[in-house]
N, CA, C and O atoms as a GROMACS GRO file, in nm:
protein
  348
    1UNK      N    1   0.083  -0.118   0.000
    1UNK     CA    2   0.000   0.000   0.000
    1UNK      C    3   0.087   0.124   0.000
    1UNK      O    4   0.034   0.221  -0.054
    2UNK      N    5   0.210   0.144   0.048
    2UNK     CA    6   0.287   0.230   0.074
    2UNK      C    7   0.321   0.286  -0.054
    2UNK      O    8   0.286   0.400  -0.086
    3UNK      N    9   0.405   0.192  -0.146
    3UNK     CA   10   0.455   0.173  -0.281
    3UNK      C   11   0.365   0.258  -0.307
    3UNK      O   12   0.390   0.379  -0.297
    4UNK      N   13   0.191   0.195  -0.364
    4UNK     CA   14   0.111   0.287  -0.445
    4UNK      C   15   0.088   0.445  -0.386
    4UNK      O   16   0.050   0.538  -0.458
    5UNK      N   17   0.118   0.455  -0.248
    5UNK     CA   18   0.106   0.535  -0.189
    5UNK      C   19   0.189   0.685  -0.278
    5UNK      O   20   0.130   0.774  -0.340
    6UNK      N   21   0.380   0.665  -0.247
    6UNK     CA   22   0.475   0.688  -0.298
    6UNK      C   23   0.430   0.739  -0.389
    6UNK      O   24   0.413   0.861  -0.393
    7UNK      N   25   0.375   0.596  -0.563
    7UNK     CA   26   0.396   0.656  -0.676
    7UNK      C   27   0.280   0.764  -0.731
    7UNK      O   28   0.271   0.806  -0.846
    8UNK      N   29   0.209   0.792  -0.636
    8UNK     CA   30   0.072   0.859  -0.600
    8UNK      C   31   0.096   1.039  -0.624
    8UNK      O   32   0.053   1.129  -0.696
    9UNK      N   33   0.228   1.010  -0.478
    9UNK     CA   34   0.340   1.148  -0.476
    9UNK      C   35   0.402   1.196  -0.640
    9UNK      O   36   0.380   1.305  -0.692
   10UNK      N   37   0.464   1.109  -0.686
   10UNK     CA   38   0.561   1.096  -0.788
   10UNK      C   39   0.472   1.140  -0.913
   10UNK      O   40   0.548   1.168  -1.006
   11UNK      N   41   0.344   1.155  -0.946
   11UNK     CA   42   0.237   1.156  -1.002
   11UNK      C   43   0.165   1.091  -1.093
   11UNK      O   44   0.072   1.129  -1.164
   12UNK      N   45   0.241   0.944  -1.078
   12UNK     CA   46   0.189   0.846  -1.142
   12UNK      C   47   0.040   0.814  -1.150
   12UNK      O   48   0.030   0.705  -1.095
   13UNK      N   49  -0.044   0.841  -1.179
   13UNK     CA   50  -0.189   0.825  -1.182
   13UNK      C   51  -0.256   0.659  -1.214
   13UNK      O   52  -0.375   0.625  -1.220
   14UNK      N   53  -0.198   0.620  -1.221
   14UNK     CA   54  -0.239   0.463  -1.280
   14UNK      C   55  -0.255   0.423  -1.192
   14UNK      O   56  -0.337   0.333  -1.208
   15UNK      N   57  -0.217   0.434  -1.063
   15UNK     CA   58  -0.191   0.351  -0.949
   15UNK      C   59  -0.263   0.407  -0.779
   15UNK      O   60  -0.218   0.383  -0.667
   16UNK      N   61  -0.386   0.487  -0.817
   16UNK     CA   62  -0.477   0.574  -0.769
   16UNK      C   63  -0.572   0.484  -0.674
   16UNK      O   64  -0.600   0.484  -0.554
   17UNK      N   65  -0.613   0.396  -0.810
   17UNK     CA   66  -0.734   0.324  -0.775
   17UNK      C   67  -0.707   0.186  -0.694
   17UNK      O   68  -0.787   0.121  -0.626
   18UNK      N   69  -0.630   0.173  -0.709
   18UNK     CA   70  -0.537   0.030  -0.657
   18UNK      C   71  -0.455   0.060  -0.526
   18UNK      O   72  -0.406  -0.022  -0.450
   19UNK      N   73  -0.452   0.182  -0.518
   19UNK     CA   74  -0.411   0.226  -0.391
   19UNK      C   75  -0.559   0.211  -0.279
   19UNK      O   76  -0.561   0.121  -0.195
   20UNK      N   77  -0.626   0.269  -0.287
   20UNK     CA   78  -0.756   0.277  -0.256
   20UNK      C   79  -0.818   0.115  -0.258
   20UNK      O   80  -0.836   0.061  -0.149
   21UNK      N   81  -0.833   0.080  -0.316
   21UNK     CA   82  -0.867  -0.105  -0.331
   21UNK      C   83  -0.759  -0.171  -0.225
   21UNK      O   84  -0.796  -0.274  -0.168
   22UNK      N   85  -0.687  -0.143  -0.208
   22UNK     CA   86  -0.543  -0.192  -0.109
   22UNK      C   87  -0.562  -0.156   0.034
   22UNK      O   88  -0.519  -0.221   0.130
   23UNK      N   89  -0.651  -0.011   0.037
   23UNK     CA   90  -0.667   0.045   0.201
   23UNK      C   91  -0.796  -0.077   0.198
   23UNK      O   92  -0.790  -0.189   0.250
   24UNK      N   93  -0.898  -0.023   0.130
   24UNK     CA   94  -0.988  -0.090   0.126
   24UNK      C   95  -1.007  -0.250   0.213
   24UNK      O   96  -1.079  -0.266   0.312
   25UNK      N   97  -0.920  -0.364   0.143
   25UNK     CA   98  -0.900  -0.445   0.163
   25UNK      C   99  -0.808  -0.447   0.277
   25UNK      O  100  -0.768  -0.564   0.278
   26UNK      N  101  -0.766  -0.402   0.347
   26UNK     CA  102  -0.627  -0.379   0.419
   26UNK      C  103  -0.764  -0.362   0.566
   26UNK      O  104  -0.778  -0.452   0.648
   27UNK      N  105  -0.830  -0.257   0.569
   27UNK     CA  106  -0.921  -0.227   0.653
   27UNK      C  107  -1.022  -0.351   0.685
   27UNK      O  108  -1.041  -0.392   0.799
   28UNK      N  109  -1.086  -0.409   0.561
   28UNK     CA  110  -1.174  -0.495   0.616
   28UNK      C  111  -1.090  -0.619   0.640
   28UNK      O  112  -1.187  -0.694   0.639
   29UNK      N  113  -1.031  -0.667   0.652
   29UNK     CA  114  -0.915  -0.782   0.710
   29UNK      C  115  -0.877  -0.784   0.793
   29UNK      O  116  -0.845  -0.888   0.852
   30UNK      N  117  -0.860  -0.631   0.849
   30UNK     CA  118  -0.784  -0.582   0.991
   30UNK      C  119  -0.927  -0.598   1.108
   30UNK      O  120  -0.911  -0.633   1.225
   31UNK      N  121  -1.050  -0.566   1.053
   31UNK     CA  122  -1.218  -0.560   1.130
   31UNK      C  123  -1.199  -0.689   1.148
   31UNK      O  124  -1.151  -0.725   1.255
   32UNK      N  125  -1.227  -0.771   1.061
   32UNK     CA  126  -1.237  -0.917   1.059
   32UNK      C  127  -1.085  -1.003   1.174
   32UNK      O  128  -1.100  -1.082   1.268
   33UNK      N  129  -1.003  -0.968   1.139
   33UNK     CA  130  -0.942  -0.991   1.288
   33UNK      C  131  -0.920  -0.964   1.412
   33UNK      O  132  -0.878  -1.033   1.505
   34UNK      N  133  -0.965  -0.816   1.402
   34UNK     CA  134  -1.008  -0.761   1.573
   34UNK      C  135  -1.126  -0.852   1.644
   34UNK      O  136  -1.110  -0.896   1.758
   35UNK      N  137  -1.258  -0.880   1.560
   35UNK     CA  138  -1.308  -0.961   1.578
   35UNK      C  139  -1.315  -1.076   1.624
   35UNK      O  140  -1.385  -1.100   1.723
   36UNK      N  141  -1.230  -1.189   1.548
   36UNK     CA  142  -1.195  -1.282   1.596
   36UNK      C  143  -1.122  -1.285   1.697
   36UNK      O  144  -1.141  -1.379   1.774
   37UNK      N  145  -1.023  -1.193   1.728
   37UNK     CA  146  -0.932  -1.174   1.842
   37UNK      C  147  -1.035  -1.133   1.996
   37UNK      O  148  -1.008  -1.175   2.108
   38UNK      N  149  -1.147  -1.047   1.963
   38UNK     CA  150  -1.216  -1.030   2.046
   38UNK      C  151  -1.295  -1.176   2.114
   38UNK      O  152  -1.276  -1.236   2.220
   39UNK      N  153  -1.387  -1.200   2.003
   39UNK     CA  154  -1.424  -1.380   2.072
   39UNK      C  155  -1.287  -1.474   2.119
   39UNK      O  156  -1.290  -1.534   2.226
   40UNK      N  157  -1.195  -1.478   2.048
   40UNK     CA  158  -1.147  -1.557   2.181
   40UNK      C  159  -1.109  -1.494   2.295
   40UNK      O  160  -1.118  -1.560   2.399
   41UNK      N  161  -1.071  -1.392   2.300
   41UNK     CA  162  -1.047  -1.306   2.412
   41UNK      C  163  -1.142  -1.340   2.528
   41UNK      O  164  -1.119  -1.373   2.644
   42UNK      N  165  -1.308  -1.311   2.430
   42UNK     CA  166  -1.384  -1.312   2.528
   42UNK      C  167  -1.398  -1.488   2.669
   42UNK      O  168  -1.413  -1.516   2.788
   43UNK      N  169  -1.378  -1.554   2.524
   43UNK     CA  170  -1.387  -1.702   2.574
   43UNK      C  171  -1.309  -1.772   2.595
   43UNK      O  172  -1.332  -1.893   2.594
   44UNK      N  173  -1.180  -1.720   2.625
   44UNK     CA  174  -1.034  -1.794   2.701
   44UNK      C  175  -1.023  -1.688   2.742
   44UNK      O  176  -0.928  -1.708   2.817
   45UNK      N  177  -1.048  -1.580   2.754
   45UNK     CA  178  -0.935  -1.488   2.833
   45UNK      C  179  -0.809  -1.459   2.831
   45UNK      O  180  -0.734  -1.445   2.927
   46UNK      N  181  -0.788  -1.452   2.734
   46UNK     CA  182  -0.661  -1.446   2.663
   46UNK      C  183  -0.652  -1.421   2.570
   46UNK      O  184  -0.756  -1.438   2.506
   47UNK      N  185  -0.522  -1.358   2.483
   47UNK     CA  186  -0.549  -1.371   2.327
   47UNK      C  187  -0.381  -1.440   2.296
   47UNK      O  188  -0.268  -1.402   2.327
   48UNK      N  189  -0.434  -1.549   2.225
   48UNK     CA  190  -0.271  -1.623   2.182
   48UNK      C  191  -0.208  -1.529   2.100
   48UNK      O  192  -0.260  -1.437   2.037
   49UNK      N  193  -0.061  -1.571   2.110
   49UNK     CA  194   0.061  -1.500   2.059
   49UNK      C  195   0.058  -1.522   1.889
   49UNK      O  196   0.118  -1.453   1.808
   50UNK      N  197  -0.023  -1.630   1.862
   50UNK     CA  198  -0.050  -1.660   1.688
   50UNK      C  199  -0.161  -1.721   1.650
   50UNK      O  200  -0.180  -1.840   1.676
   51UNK      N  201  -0.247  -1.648   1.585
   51UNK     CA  202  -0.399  -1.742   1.547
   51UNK      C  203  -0.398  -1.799   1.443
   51UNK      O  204  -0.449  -1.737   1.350
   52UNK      N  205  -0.365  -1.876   1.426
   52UNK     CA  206  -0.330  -1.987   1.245
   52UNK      C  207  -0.479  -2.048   1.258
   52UNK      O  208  -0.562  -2.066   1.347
   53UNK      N  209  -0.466  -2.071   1.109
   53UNK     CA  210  -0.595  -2.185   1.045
   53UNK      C  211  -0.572  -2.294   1.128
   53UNK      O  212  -0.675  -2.360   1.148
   54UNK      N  213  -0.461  -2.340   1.188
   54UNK     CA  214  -0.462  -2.483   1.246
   54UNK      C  215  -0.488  -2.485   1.410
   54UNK      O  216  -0.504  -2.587   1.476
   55UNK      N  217  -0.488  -2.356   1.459
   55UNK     CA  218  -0.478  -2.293   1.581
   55UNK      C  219  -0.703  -2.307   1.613
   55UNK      O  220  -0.770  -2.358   1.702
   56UNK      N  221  -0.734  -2.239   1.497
   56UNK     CA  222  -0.917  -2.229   1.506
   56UNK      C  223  -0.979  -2.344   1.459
   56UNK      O  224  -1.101  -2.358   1.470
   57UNK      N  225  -0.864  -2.476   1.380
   57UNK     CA  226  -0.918  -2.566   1.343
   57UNK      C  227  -0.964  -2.636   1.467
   57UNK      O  228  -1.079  -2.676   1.483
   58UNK      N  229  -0.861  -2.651   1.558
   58UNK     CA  230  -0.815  -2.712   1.702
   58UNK      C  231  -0.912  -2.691   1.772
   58UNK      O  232  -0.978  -2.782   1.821
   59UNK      N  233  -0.941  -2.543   1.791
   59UNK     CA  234  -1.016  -2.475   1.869
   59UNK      C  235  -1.168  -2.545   1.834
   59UNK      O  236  -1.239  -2.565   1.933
   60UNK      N  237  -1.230  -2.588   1.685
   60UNK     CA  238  -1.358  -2.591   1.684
   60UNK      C  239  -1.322  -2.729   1.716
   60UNK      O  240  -1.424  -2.786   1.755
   61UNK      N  241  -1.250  -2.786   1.717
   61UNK     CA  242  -1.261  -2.993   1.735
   61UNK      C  243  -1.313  -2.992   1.874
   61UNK      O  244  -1.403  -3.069   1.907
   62UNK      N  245  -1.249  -2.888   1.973
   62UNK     CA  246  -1.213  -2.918   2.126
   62UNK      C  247  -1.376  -2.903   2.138
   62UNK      O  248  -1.452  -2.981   2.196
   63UNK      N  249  -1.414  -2.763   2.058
   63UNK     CA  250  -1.595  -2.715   2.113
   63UNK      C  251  -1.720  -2.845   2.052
   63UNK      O  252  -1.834  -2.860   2.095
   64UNK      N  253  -1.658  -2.915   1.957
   64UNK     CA  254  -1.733  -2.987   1.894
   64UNK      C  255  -1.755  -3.146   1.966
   64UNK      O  256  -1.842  -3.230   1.940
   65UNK      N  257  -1.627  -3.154   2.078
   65UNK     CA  258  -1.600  -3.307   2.126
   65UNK      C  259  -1.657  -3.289   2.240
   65UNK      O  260  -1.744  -3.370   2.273
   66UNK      N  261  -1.618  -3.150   2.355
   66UNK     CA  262  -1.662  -3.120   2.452
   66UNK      C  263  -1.673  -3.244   2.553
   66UNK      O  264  -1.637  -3.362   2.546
   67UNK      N  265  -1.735  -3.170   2.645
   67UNK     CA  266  -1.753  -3.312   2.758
   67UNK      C  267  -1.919  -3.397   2.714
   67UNK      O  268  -2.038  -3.368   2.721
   68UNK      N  269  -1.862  -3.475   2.681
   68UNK     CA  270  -1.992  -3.560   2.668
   68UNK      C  271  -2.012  -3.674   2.806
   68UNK      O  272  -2.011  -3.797   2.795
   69UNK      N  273  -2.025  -3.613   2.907
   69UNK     CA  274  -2.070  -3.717   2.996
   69UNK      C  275  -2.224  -3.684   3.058
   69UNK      O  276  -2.282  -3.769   3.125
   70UNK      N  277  -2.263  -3.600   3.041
   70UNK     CA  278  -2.455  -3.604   3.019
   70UNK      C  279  -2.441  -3.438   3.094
   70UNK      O  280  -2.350  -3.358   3.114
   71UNK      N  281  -2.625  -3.449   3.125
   71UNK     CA  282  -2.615  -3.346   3.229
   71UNK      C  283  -2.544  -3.359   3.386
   71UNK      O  284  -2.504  -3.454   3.455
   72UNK      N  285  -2.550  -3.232   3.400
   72UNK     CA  286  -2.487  -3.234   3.534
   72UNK      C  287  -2.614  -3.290   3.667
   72UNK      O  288  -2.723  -3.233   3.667
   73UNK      N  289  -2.588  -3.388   3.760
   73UNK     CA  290  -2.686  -3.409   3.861
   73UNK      C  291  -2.654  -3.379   3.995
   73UNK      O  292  -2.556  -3.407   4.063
   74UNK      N  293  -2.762  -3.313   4.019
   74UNK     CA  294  -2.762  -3.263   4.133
   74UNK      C  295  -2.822  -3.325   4.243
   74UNK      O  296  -2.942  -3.344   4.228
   75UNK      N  297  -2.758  -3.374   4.380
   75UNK     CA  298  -2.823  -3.453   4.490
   75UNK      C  299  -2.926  -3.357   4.548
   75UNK      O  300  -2.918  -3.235   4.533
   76UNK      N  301  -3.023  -3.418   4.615
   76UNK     CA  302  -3.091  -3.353   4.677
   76UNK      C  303  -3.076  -3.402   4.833
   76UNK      O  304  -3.108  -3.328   4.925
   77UNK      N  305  -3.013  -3.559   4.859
   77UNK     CA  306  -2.979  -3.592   4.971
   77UNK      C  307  -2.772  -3.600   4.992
   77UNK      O  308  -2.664  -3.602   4.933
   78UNK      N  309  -2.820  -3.602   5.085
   78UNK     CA  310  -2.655  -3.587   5.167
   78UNK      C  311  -2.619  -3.727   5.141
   78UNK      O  312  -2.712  -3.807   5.127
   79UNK      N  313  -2.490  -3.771   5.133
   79UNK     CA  314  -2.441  -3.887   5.103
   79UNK      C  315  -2.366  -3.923   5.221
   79UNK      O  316  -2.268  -3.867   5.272
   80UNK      N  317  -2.448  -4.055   5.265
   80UNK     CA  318  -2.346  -4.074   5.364
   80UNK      C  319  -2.218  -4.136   5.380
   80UNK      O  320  -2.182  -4.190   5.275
   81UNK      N  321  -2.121  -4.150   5.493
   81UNK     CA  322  -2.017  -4.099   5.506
   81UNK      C  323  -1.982  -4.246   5.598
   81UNK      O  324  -2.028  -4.239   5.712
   82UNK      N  325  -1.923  -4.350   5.572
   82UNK     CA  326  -1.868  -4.434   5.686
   82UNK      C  327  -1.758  -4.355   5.799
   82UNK      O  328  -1.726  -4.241   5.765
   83UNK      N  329  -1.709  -4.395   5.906
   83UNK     CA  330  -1.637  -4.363   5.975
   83UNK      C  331  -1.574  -4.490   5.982
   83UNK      O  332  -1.625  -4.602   5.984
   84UNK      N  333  -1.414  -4.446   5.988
   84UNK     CA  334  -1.314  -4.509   6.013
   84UNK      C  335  -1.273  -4.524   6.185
   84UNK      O  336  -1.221  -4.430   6.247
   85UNK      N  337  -1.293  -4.606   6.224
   85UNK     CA  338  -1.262  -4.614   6.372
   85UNK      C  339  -1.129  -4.731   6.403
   85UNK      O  340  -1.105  -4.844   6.363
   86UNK      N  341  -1.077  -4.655   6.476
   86UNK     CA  342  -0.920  -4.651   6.508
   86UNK      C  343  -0.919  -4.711   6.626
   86UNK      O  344  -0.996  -4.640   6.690
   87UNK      N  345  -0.880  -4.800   6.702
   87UNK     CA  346  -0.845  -4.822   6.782
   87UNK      C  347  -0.757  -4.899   6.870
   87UNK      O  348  -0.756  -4.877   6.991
   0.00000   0.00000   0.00000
């Protein structure tokens, strides 16, 4: 973007529109990764040091395998408790 920027100065005119198509694209790429950086942020609390295709591939296997051991149950009675007696 710089380059077209430069030959912009220099008064090359050919290279106007393609400069502009370059912010263009440059901007919505940069939205689209604040984004993503925001959801995981939100949902690890964190933001990793590198987000690769193999990094979000990972990420959807882990959400997709999850814990499959059912719902969670809740007692409504106290469980009792043997005592160990020592003597």
């Amino acid at each position: 973007m710089n380059v077209f920027h430069q030959a912009g100065k220099e008064g090359i005119t050919e290279y106007i529109e393609v400069e502009k198509e370059t912010g263009r694209d440059y901007m919505y790429y940069t939205k689209k990764a604040f984004v993503v950086e925001n959801i995981i942020r939100t949902r690890l609390g964190y933001v990793p040091e590198r987000i690769t295709e193999s990094y979000l591939v990972r990420y959807l296997q882990n959400i997709k395998n999850g814990k499959k051991t059912g719902p969670m149950i809740i007692r409504t009675q106290r469980k009792e408790t043997k005592v160990n007696e020592k003597g």
